[in-house]
ROSE-4610 file (N, C-alpha, C; in Angstrom, 1 decimal, always signed):
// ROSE-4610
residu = [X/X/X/X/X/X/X/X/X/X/X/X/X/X/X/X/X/X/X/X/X/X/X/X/X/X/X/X/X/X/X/X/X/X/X/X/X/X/X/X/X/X/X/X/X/X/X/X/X/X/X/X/X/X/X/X/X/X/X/X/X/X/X/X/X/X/X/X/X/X/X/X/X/X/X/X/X/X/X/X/X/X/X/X/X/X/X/X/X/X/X/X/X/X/X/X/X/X/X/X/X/X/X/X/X/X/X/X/X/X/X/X/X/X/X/X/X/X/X/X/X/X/X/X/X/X/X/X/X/X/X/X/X/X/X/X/X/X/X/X/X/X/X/X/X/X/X/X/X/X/X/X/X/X/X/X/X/X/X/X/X/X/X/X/X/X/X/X/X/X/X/X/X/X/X/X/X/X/X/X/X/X/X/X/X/X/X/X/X/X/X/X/X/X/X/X/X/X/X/X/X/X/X/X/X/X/X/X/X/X/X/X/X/X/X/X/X/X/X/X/X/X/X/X/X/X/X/X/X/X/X/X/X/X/X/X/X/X/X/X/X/X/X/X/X/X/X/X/X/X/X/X/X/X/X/X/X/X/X/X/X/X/X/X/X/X/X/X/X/X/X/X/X/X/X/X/X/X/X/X/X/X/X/X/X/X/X/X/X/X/X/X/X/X/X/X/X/X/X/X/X/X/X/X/X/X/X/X/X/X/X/X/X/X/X/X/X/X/X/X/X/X/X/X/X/X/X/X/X/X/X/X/X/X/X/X/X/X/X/X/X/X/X/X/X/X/X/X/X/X/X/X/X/X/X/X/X/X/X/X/X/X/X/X/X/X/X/X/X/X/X/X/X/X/X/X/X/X/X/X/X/X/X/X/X/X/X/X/X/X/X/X/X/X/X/X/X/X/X/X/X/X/X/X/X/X/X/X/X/X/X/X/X/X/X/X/X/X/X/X/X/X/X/X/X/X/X/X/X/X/X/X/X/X/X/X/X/X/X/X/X/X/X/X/X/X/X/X/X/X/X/X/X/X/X/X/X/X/X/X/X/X/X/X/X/X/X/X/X/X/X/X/X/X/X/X/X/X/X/X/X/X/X/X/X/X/X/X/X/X/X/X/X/X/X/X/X/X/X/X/X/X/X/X/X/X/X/X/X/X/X/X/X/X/X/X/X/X/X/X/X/X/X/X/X/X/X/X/X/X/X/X/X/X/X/X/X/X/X/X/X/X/X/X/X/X/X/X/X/X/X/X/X/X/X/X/X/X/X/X/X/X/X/X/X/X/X/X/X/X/X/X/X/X/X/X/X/X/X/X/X/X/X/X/X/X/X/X]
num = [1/1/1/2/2/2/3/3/3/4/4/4/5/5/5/6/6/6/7/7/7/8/8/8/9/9/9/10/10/10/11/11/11/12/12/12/13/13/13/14/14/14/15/15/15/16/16/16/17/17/17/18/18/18/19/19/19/20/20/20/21/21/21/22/22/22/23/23/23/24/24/24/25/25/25/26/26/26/27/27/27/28/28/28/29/29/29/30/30/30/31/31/31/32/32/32/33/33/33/34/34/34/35/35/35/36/36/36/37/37/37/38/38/38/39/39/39/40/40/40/41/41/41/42/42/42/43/43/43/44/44/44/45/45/45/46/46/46/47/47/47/48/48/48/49/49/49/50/50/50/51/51/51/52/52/52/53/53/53/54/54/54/55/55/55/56/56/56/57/57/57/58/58/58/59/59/59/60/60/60/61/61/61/62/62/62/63/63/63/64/64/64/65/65/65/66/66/66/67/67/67/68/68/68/69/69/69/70/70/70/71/71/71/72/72/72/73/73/73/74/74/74/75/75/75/76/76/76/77/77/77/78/78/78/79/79/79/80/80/80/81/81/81/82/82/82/83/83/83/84/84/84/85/85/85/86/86/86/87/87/87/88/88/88/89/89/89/90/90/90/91/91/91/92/92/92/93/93/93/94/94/94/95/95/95/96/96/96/97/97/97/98/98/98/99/99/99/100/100/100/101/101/101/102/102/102/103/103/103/104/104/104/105/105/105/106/106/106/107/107/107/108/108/108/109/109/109/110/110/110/111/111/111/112/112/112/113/113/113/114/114/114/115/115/115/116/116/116/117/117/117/118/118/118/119/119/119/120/120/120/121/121/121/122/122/122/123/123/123/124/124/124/125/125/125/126/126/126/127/127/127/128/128/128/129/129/129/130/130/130/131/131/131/132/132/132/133/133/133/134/134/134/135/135/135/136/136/136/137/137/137/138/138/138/139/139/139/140/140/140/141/141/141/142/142/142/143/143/143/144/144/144/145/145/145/146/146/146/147/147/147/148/148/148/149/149/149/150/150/150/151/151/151/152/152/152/153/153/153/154/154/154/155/155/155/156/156/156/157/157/157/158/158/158/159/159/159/160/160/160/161/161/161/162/162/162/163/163/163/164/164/164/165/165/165/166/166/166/167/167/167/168/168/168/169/169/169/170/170/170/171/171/171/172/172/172/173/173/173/174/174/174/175/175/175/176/176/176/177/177/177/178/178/178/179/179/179/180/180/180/181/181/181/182/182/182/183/183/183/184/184/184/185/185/185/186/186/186/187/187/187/188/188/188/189/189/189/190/190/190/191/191/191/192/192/192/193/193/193/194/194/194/195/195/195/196/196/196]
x = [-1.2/-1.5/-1.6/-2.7/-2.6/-0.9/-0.4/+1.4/+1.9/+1.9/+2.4/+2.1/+0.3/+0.0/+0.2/+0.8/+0.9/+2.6/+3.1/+4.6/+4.5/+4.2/+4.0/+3.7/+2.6/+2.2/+2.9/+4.0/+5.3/+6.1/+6.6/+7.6/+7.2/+6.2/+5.6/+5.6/+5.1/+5.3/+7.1/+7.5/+8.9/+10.1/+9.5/+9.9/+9.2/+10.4/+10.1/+9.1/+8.3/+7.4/+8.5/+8.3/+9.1/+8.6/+7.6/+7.6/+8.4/+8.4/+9.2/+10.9/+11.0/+12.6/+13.7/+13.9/+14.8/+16.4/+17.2/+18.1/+19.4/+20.2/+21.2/+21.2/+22.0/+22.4/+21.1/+20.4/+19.4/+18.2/+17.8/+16.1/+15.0/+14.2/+13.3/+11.6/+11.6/+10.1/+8.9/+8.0/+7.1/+7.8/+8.8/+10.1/+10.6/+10.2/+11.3/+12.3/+13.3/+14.9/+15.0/+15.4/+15.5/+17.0/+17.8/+19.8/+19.7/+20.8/+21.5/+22.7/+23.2/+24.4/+24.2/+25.6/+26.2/+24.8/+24.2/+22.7/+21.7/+21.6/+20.7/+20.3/+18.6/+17.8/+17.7/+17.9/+17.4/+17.0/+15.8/+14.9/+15.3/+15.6/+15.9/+15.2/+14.4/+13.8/+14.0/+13.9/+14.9/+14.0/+13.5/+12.4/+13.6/+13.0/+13.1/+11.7/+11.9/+10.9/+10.4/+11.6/+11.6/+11.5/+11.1/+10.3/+9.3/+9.9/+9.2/+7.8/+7.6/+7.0/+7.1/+6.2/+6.2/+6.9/+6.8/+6.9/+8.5/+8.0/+9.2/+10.4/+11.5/+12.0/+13.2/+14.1/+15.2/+16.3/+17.2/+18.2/+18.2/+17.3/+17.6/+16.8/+17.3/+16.9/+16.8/+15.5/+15.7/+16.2/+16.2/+16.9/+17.7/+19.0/+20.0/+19.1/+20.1/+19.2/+18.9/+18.5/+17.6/+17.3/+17.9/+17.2/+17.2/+16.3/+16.3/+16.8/+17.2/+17.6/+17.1/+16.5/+16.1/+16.1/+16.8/+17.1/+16.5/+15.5/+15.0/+15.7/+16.0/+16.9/+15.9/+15.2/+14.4/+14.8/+16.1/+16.5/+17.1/+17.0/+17.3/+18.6/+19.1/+20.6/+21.8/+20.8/+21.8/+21.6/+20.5/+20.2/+21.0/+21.8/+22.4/+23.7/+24.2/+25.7/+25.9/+27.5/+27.6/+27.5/+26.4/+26.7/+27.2/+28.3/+28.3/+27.9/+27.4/+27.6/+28.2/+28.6/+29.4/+29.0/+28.8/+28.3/+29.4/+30.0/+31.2/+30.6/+31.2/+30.7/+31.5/+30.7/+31.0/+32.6/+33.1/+34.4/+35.2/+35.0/+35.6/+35.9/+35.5/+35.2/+36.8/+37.7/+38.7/+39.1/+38.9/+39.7/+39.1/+37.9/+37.6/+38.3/+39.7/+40.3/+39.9/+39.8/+39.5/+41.1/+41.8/+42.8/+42.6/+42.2/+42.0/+42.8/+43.7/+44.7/+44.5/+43.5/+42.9/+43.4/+44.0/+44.3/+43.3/+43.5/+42.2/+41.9/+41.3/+40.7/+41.4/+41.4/+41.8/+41.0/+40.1/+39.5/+40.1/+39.9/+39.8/+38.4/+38.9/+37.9/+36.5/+37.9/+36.1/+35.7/+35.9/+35.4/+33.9/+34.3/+33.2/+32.1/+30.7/+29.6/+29.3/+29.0/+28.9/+29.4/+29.5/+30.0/+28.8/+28.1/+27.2/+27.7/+28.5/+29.5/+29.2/+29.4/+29.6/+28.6/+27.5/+26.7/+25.3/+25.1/+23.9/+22.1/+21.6/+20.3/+19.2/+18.6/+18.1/+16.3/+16.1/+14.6/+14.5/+15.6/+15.9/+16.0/+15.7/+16.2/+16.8/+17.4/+18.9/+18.0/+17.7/+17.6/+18.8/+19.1/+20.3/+19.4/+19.7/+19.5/+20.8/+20.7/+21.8/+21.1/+22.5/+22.1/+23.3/+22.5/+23.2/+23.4/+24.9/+24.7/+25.1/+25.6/+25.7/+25.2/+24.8/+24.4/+25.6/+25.3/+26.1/+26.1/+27.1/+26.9/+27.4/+26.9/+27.3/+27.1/+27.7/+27.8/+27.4/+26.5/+26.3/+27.0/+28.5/+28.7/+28.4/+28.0/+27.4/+28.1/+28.4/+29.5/+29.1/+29.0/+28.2/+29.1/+29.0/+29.7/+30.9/+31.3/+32.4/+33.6/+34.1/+35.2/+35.0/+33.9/+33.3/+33.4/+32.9/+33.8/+32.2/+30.6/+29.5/+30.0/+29.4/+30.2/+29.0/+28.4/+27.5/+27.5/+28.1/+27.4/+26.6/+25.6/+24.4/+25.2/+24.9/+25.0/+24.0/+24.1/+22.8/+23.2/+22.2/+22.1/+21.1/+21.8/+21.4/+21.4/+20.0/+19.5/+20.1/+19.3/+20.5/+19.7/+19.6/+19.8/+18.8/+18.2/+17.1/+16.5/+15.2/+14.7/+12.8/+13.0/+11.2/+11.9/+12.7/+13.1/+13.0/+13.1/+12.7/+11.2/+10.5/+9.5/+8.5/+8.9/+8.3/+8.7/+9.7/+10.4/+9.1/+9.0/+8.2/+7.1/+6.5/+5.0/+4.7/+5.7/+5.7/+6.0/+6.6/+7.0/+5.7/+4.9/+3.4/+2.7/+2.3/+1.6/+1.7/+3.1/+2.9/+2.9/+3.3/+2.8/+1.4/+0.7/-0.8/-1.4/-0.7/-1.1/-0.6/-0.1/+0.6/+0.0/-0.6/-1.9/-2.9/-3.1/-4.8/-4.3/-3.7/-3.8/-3.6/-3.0/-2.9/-4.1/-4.8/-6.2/-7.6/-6.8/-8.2/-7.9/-6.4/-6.2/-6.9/-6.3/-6.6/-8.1/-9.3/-10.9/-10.6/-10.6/-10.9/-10.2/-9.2/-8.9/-9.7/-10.5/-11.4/-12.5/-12.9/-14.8/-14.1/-12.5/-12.7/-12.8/-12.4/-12.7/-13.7/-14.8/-16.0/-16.8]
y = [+13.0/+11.7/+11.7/+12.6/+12.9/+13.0/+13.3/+14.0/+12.4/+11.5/+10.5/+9.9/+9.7/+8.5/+9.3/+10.5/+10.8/+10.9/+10.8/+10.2/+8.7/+8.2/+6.7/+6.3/+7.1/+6.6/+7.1/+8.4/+8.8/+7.7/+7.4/+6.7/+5.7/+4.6/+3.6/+4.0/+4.9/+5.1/+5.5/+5.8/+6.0/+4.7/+4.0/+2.1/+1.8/+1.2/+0.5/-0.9/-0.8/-1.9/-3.0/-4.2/-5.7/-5.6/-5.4/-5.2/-4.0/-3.0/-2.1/-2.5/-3.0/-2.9/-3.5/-3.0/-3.3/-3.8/-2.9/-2.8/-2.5/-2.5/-2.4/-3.4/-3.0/-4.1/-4.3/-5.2/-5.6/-5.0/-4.7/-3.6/-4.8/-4.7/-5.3/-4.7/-6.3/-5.9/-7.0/-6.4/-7.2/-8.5/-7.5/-8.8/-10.2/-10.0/-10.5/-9.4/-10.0/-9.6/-9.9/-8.5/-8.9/-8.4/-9.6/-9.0/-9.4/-8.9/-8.7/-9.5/-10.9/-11.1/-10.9/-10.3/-9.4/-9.0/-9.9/-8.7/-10.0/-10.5/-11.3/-11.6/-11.5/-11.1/-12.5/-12.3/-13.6/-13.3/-13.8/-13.6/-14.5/-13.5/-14.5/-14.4/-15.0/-15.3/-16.5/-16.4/-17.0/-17.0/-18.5/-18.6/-19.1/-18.6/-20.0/-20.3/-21.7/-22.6/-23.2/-23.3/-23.3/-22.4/-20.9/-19.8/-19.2/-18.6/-17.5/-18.2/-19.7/-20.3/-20.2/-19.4/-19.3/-17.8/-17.5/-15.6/-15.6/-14.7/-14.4/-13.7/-13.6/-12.7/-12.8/-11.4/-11.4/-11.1/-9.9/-9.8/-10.1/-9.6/-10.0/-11.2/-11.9/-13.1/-12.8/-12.6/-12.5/-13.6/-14.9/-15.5/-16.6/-17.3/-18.2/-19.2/-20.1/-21.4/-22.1/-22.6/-23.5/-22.2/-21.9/-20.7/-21.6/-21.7/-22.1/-20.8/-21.1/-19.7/-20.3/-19.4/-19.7/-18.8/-19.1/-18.3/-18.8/-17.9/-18.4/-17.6/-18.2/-17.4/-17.3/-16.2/-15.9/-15.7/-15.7/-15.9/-17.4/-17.8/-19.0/-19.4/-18.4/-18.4/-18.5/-18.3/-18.5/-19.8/-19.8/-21.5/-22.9/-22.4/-23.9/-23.4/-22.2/-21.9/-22.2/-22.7/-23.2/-22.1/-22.7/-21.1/-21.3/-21.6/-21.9/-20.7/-21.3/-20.2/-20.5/-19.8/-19.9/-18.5/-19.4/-18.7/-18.3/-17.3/-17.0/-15.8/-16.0/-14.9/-13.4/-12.6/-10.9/-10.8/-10.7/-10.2/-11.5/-12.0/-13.3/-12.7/-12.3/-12.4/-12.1/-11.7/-10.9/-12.4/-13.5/-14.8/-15.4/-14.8/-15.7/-15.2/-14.5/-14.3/-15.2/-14.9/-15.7/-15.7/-16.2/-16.7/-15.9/-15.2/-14.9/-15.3/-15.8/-16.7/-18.1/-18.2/-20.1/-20.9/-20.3/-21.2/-21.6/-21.9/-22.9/-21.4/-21.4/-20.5/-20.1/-19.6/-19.9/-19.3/-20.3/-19.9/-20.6/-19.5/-20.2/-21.1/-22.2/-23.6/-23.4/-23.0/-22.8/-21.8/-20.8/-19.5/-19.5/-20.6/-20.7/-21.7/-20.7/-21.6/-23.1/-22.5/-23.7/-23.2/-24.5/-24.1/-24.9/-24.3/-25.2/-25.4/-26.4/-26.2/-25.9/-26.2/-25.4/-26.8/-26.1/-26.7/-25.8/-26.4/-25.6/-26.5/-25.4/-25.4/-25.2/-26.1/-25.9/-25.7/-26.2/-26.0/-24.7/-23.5/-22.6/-22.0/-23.3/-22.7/-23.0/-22.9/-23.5/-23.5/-24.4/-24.0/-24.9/-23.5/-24.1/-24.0/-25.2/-25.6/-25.0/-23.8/-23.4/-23.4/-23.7/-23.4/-22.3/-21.3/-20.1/-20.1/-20.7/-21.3/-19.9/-18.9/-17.4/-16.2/-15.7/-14.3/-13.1/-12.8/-11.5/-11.6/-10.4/-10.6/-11.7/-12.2/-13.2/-12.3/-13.4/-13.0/-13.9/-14.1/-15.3/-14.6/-15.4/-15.1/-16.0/-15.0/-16.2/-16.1/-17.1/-16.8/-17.6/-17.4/-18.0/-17.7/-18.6/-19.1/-19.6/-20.6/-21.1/-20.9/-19.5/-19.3/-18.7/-18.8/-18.0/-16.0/-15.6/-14.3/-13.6/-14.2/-13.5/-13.4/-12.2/-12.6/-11.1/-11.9/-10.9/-11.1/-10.4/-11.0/-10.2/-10.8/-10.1/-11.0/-9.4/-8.8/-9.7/-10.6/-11.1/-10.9/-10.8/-10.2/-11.4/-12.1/-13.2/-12.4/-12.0/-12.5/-10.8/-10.5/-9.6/-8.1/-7.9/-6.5/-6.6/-7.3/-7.1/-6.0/-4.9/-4.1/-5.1/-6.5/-6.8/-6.7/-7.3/-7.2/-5.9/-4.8/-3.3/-3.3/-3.5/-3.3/-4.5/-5.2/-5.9/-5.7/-5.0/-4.3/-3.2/-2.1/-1.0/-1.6/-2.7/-2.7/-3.1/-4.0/-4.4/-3.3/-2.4/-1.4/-0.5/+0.0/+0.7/-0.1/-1.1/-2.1/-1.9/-1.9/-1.8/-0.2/+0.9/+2.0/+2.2/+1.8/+1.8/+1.3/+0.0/-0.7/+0.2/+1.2/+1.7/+3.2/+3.6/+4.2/+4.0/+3.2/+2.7/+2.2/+1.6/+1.3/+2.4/+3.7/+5.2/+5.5/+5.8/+6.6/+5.6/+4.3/+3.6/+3.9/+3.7/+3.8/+5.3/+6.1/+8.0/+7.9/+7.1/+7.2/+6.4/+5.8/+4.7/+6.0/+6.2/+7.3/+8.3/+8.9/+9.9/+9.7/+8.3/+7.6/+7.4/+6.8/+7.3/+8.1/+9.2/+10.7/+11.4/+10.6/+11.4/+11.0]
z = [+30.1/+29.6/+28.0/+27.6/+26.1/+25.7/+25.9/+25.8/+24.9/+26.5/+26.2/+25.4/+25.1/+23.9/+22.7/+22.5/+21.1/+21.2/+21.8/+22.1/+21.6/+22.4/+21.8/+20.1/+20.0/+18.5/+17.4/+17.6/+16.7/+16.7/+18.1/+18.0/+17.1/+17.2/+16.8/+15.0/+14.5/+12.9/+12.7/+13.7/+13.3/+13.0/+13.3/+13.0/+11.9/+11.3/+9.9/+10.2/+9.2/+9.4/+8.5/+9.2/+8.2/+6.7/+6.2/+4.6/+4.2/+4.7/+4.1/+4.0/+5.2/+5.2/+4.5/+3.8/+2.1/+2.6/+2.9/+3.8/+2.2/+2.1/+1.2/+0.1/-1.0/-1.7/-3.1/-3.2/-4.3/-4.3/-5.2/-5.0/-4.3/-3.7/-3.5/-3.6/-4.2/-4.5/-3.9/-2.6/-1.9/-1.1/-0.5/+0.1/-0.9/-2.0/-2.8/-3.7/-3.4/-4.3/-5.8/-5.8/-7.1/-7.6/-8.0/-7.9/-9.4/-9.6/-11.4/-11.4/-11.8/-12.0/-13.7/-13.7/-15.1/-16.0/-17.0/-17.8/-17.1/-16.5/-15.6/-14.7/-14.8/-13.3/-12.6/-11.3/-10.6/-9.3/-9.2/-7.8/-6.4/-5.8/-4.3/-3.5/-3.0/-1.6/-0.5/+0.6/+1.6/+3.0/+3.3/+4.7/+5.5/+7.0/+7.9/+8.7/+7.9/+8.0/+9.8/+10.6/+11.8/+12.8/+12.5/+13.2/+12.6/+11.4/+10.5/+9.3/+9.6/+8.7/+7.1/+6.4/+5.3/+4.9/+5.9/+5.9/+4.3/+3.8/+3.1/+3.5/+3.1/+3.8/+2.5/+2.5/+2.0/+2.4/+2.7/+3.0/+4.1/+5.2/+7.1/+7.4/+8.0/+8.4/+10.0/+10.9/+12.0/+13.2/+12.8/+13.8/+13.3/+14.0/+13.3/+13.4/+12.7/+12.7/+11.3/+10.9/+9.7/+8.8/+7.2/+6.5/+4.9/+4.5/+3.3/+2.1/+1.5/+0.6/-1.0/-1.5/-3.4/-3.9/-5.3/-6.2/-7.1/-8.3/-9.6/-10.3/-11.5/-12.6/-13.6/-14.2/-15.3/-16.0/-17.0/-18.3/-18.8/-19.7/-19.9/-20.0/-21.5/-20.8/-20.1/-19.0/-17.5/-16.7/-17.2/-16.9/-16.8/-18.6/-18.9/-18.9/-17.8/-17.4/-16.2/-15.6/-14.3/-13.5/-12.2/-11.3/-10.0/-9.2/-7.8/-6.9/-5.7/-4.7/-3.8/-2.5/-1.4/-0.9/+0.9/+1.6/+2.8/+3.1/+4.2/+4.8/+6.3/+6.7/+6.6/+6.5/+5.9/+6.3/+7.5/+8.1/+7.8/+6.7/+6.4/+4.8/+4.2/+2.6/+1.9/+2.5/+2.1/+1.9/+2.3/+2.2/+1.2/+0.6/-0.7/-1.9/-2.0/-3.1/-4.5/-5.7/-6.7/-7.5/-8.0/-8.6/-10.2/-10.7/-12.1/-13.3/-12.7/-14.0/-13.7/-13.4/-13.4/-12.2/-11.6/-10.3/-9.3/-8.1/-6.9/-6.1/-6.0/-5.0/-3.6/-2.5/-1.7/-0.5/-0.1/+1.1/+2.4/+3.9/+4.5/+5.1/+5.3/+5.2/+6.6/+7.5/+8.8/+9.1/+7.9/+7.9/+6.9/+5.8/+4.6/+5.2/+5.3/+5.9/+5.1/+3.6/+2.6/+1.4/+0.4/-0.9/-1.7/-2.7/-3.3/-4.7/-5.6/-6.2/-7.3/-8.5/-9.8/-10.6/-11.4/-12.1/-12.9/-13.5/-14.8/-13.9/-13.5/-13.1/-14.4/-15.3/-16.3/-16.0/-14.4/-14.8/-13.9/-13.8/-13.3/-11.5/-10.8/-9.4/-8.8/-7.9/-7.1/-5.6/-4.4/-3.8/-2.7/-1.5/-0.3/+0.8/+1.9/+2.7/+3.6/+4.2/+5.0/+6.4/+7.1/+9.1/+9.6/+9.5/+10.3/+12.1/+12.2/+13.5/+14.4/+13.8/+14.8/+14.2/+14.5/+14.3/+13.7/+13.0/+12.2/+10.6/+10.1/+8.6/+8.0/+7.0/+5.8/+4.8/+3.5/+2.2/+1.3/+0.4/-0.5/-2.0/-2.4/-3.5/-4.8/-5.6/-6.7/-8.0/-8.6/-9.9/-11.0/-11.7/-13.2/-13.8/-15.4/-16.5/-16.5/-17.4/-17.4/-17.1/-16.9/-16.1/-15.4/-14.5/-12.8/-13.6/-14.8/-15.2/-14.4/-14.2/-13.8/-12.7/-11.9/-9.9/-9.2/-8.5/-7.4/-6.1/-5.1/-3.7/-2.9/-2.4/-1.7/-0.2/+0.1/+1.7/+2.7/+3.8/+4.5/+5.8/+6.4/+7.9/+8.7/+9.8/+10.4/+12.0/+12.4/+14.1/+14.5/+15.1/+16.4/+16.1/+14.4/+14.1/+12.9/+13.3/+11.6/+12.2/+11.4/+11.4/+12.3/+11.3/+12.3/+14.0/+14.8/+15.9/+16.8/+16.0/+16.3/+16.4/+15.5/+15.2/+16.5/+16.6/+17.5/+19.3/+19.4/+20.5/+20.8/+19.4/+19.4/+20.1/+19.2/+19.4/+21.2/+21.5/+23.1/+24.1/+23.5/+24.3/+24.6/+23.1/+22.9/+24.1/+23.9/+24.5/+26.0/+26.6/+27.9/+28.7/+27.6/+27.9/+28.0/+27.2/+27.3/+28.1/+28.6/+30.2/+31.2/+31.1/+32.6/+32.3/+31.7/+31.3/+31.7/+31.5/+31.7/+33.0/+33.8/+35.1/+35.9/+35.2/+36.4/+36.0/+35.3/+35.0/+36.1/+35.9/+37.3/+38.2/+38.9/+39.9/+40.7/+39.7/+40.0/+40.1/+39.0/+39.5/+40.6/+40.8/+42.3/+43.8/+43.8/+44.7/+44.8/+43.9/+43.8/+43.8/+44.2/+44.5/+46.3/+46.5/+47.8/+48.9/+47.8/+48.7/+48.5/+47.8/+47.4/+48.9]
């Protein structure tokens, strides 16, 4: 019995707790993102408001649905340059070609979740109202200055495979080990008050 509850509580530290889990792409700090387009910092953080409440979250979004996404730009700078973004999903991106001799872009249209278009944010934050209607990777690409020349895309992970979903698997899992525990250890006294 000892065996198993120290089985259990490995496994249990061996899962990333939801604040830790960073996942690729932009450093994070206290589950806010912090990404670089060209010499400029801009902070992203991204709720959904319709499960996760206030909870912050950044690159993994654990379920589809309703995700608010914000970006604050802390140099000024960057502020009064146009920045669009566009949101497509990951196994899609090869279709967001950019034209570098000034031509239209060429996406495919029901592959791109949204496009939020080209304009100067001066009291510094952009925020999108996205609805992640399936699960899998996306990409938010972001392009600033007048001829789109800034360009970043952060990696996002919608539903299925976040790291909290583990972590909340673990703890249900601990949980009913320790019920199936504690109900062999009564059952075993109760059989040995009836053979007493």
């Amino acid at each position: 019995m000892k065996r198993m509850l120290f089985s259990c509580f490995v496994a249990l530290l061996l899962v990333k707790t939801p604040a830790m889990a960073h996942g690729g792409g932009p450093s994070v700090d206290l589950n806010k993102c912090v990404i670089t387009i060209g010499d400029y910092r801009v902070q992203f953080t991204a709720y959904q408001p319709d499960t996760s409440g206030s909870e912050r979250l950044c690159q993994e979004f654990p379920m589809i649905g309703r995700t608010v996404l914000v970006f604050d730009i802390e140099e000024k700078k960057l502020r009064h340059q146009p920045i669009e973004i566009t949101i497509l999903r990951e196994s899609d991106k090869k279709n967001h070609a950019h034209n570098h001799d000034g031509g239209t872009e060429n996406h495919d249209h029901d592959k791109v979740l949204l496009v939020k278009p080209a304009q100067a944010y001066p009291a510094g934050t952009i925020t999108i109202d996205a609805n992640f209607n399936e699960p899998g990777e996306y990409n938010a690409i972001i392009k600033a200055g007048e001829n789109k020349e800034l360009t970043f895309e952060l990696p996002l992970q919608v539903g299925g495979h976040s790291e909290m979903t583990q972590w909340v698997i673990a703890v249900v899992f601990t949980i009913a080990v320790f019920g199936f525990i504690m109900w062999h250890r009564d059952r075993g006294e109760k059989m040995k008050g009836a053979h007493a």
